[in-house]
py3Dmol code that shows the C-alpha trace and the ligand (Angstrom):
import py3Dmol

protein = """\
ATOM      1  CA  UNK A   1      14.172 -22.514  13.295  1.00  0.00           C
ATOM      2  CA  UNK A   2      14.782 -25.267  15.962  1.00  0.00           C
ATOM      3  CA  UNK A   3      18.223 -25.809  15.471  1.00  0.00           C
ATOM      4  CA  UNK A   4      17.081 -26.570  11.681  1.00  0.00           C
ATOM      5  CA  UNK A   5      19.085 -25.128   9.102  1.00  0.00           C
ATOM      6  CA  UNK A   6      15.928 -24.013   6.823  1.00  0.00           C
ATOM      7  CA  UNK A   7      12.105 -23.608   7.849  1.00  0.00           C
ATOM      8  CA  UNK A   8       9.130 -25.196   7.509  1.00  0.00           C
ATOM      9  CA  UNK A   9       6.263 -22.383   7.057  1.00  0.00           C
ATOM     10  CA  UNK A  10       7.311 -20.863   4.015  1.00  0.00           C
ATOM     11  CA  UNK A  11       5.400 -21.379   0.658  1.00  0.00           C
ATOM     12  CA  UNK A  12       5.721 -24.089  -1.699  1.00  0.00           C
ATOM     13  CA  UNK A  13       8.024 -23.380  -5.213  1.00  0.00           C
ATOM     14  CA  UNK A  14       5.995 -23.974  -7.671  1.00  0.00           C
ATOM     15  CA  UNK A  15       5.147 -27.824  -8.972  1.00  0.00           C
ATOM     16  CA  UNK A  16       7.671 -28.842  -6.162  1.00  0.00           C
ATOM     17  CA  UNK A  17       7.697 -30.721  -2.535  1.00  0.00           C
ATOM     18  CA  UNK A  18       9.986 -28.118  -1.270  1.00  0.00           C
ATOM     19  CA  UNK A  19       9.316 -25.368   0.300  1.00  0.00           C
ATOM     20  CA  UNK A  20      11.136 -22.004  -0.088  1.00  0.00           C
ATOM     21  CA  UNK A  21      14.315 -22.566   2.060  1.00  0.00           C
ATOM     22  CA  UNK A  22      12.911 -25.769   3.112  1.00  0.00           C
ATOM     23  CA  UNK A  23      14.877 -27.066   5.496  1.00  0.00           C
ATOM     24  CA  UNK A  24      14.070 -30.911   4.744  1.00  0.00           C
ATOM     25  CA  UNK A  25      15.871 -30.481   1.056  1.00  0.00           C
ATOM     26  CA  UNK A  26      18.548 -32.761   0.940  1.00  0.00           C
ATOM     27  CA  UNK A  27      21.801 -30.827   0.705  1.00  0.00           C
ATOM     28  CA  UNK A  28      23.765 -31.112  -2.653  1.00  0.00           C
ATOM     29  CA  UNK A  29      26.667 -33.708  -2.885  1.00  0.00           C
ATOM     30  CA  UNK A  30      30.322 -32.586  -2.520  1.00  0.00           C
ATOM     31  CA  UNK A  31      32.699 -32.876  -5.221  1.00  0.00           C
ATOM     32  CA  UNK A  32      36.050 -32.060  -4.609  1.00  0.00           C
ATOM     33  CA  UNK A  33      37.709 -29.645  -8.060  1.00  0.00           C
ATOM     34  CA  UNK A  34      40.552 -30.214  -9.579  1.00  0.00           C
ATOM     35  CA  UNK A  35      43.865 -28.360  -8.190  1.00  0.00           C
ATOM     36  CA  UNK A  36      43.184 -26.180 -11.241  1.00  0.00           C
ATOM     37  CA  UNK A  37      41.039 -25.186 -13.941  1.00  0.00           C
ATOM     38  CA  UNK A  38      40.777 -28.161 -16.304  1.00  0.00           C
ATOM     39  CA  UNK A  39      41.859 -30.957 -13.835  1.00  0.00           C
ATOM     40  CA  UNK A  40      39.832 -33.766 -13.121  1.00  0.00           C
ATOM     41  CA  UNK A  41      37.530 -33.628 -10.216  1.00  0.00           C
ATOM     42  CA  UNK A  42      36.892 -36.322  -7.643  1.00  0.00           C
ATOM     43  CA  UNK A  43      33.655 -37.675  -9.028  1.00  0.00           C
ATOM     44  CA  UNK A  44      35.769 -37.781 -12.718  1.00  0.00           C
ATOM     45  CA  UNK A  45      36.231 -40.925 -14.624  1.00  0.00           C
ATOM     46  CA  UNK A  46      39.464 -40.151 -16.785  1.00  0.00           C
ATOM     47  CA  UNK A  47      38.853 -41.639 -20.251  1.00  0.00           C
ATOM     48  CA  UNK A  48      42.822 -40.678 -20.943  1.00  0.00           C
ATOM     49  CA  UNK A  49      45.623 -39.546 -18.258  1.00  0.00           C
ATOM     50  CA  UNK A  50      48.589 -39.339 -21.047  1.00  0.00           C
ATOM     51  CA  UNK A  51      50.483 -42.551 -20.092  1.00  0.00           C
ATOM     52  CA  UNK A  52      48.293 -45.367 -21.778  1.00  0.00           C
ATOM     53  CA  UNK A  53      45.704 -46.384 -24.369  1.00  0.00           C
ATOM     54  CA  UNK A  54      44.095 -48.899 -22.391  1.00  0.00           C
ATOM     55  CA  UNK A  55      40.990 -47.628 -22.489  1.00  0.00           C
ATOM     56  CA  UNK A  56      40.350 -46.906 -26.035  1.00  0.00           C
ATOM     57  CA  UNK A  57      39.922 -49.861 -28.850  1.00  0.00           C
ATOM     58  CA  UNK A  58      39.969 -48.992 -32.921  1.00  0.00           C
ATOM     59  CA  UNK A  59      36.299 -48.836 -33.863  1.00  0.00           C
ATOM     60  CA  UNK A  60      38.259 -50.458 -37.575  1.00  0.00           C
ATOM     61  CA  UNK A  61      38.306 -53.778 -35.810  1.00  0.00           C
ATOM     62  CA  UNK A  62      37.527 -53.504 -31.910  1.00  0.00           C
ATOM     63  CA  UNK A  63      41.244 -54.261 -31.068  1.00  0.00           C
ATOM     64  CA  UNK A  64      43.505 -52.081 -29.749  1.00  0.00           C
ATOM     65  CA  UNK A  65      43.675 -48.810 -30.343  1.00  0.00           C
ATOM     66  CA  UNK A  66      46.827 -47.627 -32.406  1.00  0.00           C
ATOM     67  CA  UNK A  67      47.493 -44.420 -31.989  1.00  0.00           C
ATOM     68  CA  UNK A  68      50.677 -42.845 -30.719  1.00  0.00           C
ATOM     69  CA  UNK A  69      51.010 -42.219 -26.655  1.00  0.00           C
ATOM     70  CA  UNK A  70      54.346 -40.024 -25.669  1.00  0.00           C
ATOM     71  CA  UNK A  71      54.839 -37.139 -23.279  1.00  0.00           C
ATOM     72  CA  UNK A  72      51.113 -37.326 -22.184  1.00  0.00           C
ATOM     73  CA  UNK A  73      49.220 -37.021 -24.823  1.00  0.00           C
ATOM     74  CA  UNK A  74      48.129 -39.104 -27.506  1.00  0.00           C
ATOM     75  CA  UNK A  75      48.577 -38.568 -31.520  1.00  0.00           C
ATOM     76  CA  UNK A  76      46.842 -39.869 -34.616  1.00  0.00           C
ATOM     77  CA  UNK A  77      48.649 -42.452 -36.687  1.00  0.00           C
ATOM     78  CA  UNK A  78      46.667 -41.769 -39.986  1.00  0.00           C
ATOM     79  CA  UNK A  79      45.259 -44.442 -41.566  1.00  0.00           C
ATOM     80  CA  UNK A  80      44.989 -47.020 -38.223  1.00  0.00           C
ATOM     81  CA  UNK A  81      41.247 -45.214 -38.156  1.00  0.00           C
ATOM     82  CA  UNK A  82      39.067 -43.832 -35.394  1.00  0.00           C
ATOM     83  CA  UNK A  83      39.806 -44.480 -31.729  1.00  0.00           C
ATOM     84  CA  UNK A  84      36.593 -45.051 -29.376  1.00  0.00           C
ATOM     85  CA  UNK A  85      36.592 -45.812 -25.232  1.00  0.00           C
ATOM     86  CA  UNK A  86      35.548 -48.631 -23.360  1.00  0.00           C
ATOM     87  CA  UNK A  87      33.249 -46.376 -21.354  1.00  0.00           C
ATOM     88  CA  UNK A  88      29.810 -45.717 -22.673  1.00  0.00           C
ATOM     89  CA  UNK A  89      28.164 -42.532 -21.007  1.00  0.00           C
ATOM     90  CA  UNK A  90      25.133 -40.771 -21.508  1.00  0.00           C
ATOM     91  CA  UNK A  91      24.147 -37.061 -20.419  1.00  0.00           C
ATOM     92  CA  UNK A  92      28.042 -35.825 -18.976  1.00  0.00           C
ATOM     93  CA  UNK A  93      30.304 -32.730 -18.346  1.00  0.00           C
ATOM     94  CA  UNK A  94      33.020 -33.698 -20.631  1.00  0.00           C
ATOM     95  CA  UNK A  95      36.727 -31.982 -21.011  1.00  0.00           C
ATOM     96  CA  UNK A  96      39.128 -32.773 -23.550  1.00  0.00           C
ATOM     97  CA  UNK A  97      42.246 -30.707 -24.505  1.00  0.00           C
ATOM     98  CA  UNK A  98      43.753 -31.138 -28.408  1.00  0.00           C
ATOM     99  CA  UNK A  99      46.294 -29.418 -30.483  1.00  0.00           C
ATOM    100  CA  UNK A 100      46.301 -28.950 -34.054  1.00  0.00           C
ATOM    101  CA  UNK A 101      50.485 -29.919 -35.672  1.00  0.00           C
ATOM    102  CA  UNK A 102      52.453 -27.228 -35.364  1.00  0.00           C
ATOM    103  CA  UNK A 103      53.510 -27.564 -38.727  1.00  0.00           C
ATOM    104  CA  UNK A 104      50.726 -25.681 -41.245  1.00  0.00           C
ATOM    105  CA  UNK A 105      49.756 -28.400 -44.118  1.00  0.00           C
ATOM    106  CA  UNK A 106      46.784 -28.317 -46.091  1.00  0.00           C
ATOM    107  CA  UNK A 107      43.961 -25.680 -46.160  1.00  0.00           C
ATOM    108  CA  UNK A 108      40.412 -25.885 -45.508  1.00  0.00           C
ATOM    109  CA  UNK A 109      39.408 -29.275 -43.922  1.00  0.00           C
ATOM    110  CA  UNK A 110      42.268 -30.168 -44.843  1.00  0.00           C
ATOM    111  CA  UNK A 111      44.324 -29.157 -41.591  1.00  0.00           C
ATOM    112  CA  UNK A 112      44.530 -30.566 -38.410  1.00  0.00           C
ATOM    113  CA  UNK A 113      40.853 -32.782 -38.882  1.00  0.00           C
ATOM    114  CA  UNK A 114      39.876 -34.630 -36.245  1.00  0.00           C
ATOM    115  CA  UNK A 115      36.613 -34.783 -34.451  1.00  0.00           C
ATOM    116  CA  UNK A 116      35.243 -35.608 -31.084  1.00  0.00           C
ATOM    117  CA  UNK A 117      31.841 -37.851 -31.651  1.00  0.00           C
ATOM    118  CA  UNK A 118      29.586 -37.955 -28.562  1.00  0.00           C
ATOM    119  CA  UNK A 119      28.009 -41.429 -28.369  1.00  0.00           C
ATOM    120  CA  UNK A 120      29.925 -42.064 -31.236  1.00  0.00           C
ATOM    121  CA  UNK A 121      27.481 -40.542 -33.212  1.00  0.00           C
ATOM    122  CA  UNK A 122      27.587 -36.937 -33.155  1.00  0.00           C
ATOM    123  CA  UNK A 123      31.073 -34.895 -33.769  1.00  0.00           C
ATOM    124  CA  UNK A 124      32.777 -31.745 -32.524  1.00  0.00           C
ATOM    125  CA  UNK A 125      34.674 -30.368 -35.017  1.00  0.00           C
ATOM    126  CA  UNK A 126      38.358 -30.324 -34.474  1.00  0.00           C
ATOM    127  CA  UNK A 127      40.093 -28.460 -37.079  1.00  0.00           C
ATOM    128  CA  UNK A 128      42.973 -25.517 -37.099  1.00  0.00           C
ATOM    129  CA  UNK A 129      40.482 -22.686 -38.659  1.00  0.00           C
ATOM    130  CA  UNK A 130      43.388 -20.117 -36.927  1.00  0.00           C
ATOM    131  CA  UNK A 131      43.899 -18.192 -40.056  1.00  0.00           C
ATOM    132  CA  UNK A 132      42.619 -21.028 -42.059  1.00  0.00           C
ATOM    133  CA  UNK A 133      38.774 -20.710 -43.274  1.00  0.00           C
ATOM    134  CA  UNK A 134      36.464 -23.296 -44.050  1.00  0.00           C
ATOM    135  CA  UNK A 135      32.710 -23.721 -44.876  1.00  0.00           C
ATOM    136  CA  UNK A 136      31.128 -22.593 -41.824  1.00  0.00           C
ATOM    137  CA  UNK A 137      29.597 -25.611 -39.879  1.00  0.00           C
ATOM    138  CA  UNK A 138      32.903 -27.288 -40.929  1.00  0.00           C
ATOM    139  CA  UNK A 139      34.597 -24.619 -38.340  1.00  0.00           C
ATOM    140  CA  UNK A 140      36.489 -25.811 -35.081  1.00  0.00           C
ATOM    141  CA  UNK A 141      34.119 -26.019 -32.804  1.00  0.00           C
ATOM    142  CA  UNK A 142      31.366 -26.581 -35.509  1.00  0.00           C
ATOM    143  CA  UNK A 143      28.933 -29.264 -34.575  1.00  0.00           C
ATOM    144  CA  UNK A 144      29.706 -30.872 -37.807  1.00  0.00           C
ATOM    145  CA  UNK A 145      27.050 -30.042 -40.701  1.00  0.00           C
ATOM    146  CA  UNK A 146      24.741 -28.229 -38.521  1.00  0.00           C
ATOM    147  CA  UNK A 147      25.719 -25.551 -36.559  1.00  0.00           C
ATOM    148  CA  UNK A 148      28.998 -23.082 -36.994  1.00  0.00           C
ATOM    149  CA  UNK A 149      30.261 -21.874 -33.568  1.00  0.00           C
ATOM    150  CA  UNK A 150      29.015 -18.751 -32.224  1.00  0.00           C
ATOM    151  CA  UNK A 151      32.509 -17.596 -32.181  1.00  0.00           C
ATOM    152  CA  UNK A 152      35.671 -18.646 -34.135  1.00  0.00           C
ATOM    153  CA  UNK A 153      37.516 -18.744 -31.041  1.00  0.00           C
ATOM    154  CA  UNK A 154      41.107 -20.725 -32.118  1.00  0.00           C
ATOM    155  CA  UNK A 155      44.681 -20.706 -30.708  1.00  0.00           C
ATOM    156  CA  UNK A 156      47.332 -20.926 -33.125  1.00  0.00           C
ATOM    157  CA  UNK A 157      48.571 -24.744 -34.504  1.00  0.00           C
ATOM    158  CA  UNK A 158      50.522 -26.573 -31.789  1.00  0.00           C
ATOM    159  CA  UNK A 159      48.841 -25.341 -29.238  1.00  0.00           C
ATOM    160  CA  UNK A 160      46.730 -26.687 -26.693  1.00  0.00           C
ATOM    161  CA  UNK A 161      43.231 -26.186 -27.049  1.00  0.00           C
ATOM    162  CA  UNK A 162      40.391 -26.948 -24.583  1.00  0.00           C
ATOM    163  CA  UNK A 163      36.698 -28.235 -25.421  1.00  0.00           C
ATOM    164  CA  UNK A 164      33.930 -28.300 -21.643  1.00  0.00           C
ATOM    165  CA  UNK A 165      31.108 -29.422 -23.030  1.00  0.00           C
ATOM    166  CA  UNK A 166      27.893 -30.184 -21.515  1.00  0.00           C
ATOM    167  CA  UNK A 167      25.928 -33.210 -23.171  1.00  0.00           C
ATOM    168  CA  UNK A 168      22.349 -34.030 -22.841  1.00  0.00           C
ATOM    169  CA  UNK A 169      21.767 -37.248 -24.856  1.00  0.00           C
ATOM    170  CA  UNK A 170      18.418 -37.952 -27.464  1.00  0.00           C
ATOM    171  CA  UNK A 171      15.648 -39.660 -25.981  1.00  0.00           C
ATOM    172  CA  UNK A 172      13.877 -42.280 -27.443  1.00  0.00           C
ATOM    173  CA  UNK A 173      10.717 -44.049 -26.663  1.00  0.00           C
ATOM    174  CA  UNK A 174      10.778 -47.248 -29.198  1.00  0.00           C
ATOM    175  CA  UNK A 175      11.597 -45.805 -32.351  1.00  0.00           C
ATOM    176  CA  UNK A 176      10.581 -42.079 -31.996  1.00  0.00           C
ATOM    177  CA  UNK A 177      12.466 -38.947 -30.784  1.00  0.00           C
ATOM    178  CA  UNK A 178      10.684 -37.814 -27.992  1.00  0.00           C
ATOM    179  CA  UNK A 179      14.144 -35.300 -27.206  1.00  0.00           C
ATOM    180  CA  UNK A 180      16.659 -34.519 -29.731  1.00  0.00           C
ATOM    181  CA  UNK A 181      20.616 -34.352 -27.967  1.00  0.00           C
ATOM    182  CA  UNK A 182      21.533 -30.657 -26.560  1.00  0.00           C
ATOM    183  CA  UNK A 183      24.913 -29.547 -26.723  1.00  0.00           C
ATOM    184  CA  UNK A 184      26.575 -26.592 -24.648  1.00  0.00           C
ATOM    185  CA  UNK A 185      30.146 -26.192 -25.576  1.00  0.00           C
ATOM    186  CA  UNK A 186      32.981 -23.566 -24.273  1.00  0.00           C
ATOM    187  CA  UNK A 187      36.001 -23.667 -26.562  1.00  0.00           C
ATOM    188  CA  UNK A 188      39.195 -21.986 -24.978  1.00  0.00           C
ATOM    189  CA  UNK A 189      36.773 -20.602 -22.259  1.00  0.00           C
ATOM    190  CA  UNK A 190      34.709 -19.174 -24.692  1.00  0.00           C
ATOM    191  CA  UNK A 191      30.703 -20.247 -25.295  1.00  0.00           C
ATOM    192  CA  UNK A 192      30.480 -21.279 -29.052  1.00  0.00           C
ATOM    193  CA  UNK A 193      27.559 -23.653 -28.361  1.00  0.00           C
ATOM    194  CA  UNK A 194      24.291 -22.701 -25.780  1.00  0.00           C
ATOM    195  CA  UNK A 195      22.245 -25.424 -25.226  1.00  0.00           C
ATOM    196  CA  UNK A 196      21.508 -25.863 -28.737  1.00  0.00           C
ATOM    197  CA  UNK A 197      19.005 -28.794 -30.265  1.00  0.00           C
ATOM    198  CA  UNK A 198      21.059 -31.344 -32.752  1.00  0.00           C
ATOM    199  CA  UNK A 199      19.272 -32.031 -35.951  1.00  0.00           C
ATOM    200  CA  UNK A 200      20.173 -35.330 -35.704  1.00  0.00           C
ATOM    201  CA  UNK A 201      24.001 -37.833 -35.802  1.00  0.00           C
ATOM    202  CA  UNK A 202      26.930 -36.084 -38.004  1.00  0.00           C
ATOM    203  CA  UNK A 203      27.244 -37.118 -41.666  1.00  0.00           C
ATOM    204  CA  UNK A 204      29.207 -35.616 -44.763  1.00  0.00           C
ATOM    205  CA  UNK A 205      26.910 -33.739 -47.279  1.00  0.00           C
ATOM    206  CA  UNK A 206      23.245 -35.113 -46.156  1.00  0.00           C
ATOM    207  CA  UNK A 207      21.173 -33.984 -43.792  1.00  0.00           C
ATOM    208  CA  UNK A 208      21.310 -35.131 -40.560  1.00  0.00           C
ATOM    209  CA  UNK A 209      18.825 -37.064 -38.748  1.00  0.00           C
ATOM    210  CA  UNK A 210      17.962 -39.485 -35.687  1.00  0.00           C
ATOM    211  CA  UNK A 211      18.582 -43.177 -35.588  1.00  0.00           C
ATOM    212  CA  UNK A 212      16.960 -44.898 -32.053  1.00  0.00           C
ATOM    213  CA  UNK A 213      19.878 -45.702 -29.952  1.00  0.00           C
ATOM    214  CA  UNK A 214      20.999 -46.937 -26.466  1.00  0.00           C
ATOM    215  CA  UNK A 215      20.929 -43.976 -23.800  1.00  0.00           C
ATOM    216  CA  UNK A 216      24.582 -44.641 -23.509  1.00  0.00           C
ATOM    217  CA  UNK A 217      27.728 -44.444 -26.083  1.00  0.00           C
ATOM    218  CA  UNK A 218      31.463 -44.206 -26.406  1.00  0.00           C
ATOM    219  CA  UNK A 219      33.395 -41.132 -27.418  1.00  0.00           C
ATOM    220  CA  UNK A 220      34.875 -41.274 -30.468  1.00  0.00           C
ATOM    221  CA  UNK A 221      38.267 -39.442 -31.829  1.00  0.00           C
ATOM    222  CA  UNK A 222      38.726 -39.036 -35.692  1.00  0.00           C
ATOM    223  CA  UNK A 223      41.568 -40.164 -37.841  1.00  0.00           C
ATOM    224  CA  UNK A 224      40.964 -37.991 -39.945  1.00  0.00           C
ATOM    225  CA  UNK A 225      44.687 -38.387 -41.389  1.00  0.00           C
ATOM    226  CA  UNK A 226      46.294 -35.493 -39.836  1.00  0.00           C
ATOM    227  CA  UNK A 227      48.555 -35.491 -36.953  1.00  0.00           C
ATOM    228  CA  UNK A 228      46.439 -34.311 -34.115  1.00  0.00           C
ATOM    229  CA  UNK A 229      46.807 -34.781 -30.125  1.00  0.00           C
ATOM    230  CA  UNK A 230      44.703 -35.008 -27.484  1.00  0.00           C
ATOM    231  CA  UNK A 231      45.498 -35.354 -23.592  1.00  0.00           C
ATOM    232  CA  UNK A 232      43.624 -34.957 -20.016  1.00  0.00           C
ATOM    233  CA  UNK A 233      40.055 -36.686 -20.803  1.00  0.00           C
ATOM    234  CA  UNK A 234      37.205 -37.139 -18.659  1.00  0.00           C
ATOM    235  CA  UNK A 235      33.994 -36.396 -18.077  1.00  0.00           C
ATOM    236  CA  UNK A 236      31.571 -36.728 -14.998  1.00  0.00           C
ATOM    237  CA  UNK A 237      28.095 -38.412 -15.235  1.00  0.00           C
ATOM    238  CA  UNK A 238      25.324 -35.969 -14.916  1.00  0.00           C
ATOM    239  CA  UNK A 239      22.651 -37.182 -12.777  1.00  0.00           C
ATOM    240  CA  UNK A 240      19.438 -36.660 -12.669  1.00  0.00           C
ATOM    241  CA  UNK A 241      19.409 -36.517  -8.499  1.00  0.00           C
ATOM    242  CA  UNK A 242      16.549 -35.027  -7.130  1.00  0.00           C
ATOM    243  CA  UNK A 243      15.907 -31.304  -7.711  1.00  0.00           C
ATOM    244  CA  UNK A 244      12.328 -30.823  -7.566  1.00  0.00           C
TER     245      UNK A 244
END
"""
ligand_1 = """\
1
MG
Mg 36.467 -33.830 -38.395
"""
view = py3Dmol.view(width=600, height=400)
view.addModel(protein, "pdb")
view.setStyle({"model": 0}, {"cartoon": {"style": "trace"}})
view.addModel(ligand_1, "xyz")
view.setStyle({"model": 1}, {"stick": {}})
view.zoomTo()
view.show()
């Protein structure tokens, strides 16, 4: 090998430069993980850390968000409306950890709502279906109006809850869909989404379709009027680096 760390007579992979083992590949980039599962790693950017809003605005009227920030996490004040970050972000590994009131009120969608909306557009179901059932695509974990989880895979109300998902935006060329938006989403550690195609942005009793956007968007969180929390956001930008 020449004091290379790969070789350089081995056959091509197929429609690729590289070579099997090649030992011109460039090596992958280090990230460094989080202490434990669920922590931010060090190519995160934290969307919400539990001590501030300053990120976030009220998509009601751009200013500040409203919501309710105490003992690290944050908690819907019903009726100041949905919340929405600064950031805008495209394909990403996002983590976000919510929990339904401990106190049981309502039935159906009608306890513990809320909703996470990649790109604003396109919501995550958050709902306490823990001995509580809905409609199906209106599950926890549903994407909203489309597609129940593969699981029903809930903790009881009050506690903490934990959404990784993996988000490949729509593509657009002009106005057409050329790629609709894949989701991949692990509730509680469990798969409830595999890399399944969107229909199209969430709506509420019509079917959903595609409207061109921007490759990048804010997350959203729902006021949905129930009291629900969220804590320890971020996501990580996934690149398209060079893996031919
Ligand atoms: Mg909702």
């Amino acid at each position: 090998m020449d004091g290379k760390l790969g070789y350089d007579d081995t056959p091509f992979l197929p429609g690729s430069k590289y070579r099997v083992h090649d030992a011109d590949r460039p090596p992958p980039r280090v990230v460094v993980p989080g202490a434990k599962p669920g922590n931010s790693p060090s190519d995160a950017i934290v969307l919400f850390d539990g001590t501030d809003l300053s990120g976030w605005v009220s998509v009601k009227d751009g200013g500040e968000a409203r919501w309710k920030v105490e003992d690290g996490y944050m908690e819907v004040v019903p009726g100041t409306g949905n919340i929405r970050t600064k950031e805008e972000f495209g394909d990403c590994q996002l983590h976000i950890e919510w929990a339904a009131p401990a106190e049981v009120r309502g039935e159906s969608q009608g306890r513990g709502n809320s909703g996470v909306f990649l790109m604003g557009l396109y919501e995550i179901q958050v709902l306490d279906c823990y001995e509580n059932p809905t409609y199906a695509d209106g599950w926890t974990a549903a994407i909203y109006g489309q597609y129940p989880p593969l699981v029903s895979a809930c903790r009881r109300p009050g506690e903490w809850q934990t959404y990784d998902i993996i988000w490949e935006a729509p593509r657009f060329e002009g106005d057409k869909l050329v790629r609709p938006a894949y989701l991949t989403l692990i509730h509680n550690g469990i798969v409830v989404h595999n890399h399944t195609a969107l229909f199209g942005s969430t709506g509420h009793k019509r079917m959903p379709s595609y409207q061109p956007h921007p490759p990048v968007g804010p997350l959203m969180l729902q006021d949905h009027g129930d009291l629900v929390r969220f804590r320890n956001i971020w996501y990580r930008v996934l690149t398209d680096y060079d893996q031919e």
